[in-house]
N, C-alpha and C positions, 0 to 999 in steps of 0.2 A: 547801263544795265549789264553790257560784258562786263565793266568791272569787278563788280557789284559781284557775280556768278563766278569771276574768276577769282577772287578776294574768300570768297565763302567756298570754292573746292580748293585753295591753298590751305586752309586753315583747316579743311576737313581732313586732307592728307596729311599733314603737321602732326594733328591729335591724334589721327591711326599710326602712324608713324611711333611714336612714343608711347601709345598701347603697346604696338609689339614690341618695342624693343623692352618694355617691363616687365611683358611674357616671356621674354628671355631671359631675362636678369633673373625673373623668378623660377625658371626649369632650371638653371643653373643652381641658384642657392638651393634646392628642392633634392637634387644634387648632390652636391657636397654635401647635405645635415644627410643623406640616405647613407653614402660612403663613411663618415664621420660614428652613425650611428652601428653599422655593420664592424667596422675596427673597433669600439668600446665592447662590443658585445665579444668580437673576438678577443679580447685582451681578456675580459671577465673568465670566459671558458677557459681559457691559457692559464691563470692565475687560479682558476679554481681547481682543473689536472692537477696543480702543481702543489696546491694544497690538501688535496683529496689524496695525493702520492701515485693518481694516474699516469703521470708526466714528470720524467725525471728530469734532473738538471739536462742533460744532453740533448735531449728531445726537445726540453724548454726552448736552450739556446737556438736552436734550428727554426723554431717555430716563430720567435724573436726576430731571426734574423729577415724571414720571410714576411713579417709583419714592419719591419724597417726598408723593406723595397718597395711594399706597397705603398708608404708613405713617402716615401722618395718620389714615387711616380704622382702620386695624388699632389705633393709639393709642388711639383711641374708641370700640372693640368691646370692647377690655380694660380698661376704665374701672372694670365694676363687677366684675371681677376672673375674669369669664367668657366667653368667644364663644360667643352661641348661633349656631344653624345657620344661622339667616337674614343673620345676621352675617360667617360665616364663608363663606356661596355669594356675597357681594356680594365683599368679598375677595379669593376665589377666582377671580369675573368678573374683576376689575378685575388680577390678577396674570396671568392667559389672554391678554388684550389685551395686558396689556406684555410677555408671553413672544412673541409675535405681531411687535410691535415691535422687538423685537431681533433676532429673524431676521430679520429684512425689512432693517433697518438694515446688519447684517455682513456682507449677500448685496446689498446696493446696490438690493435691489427695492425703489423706493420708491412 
C-alpha cells in the first residue's frame, strides 16, 4: 500500500511539476509577443513622424538608434530562450523612454 501511495504522489508531483514549468514558458512568451508588439507599434509612430514631416532625418536617426538598444538588450534576454521579469521590467523601462521620445519628437517638444 506504501507503494502504491508513494507511486501516486511521484506522479502527482511529476504533472505539477510540468504544469509550472509551462506556466512559465507561457509568462515568458506572453512576454516577448507584449515587448515585440510595443516595438512594431514604436517603429509605426517613427515611420509615421517621419512621413507626416513630424520627425526629421536627425531625430529619425536618434530615435533609431534607441530602438537598436532596445533590441540588442531584448536580443540578450532571449538568449536562454526565456524572459524573466527582471528582464522584461528593464525592457519595458527602456521602451517607456523611447515611447517618451517619440511624442516629444512628432510634437517638436524637445
Amino acid at each position: 500500500m506504501k507503494k502504491i501511495t508513494l507511486k501516486i504522489a511521484l506522479v502527482l508531483f511529476t504533472a505539477s511539476t510540468m504544469v509550472f514549468a509551462e506556466e512559465k514558458s507561457n509568462i515568458s512568451e506572453n512576454r516577448e509577443e507584449l515587448i515585440k508588439q510595443r516595438e512594431q507599434n514604436q517603429q509605426k509612430r517613427i515611420d509615421e513622424g517621419v512621413k507626416s514631416g513630424a520627425i526629421n532625418a536627425e531625430e529619425s536617426q536618434k530615435l533609431q538608434k534607441q530602438q537598436e538598444k532596445i533590441k540588442k538588450v531584448e536580443q540578450k534576454a532571449t538568449e536562454d530562450g526565456r524572459v524573466s521579469k527582471k528582464e522584461f521590467n528593464k525592457i519595458e523601462k527602456m521602451q517607456k523612454a523611447a515611447s517618451h521620445s517619440i511624442k516629444h519628437k512628432k510634437t517638436n517638444k524637445h
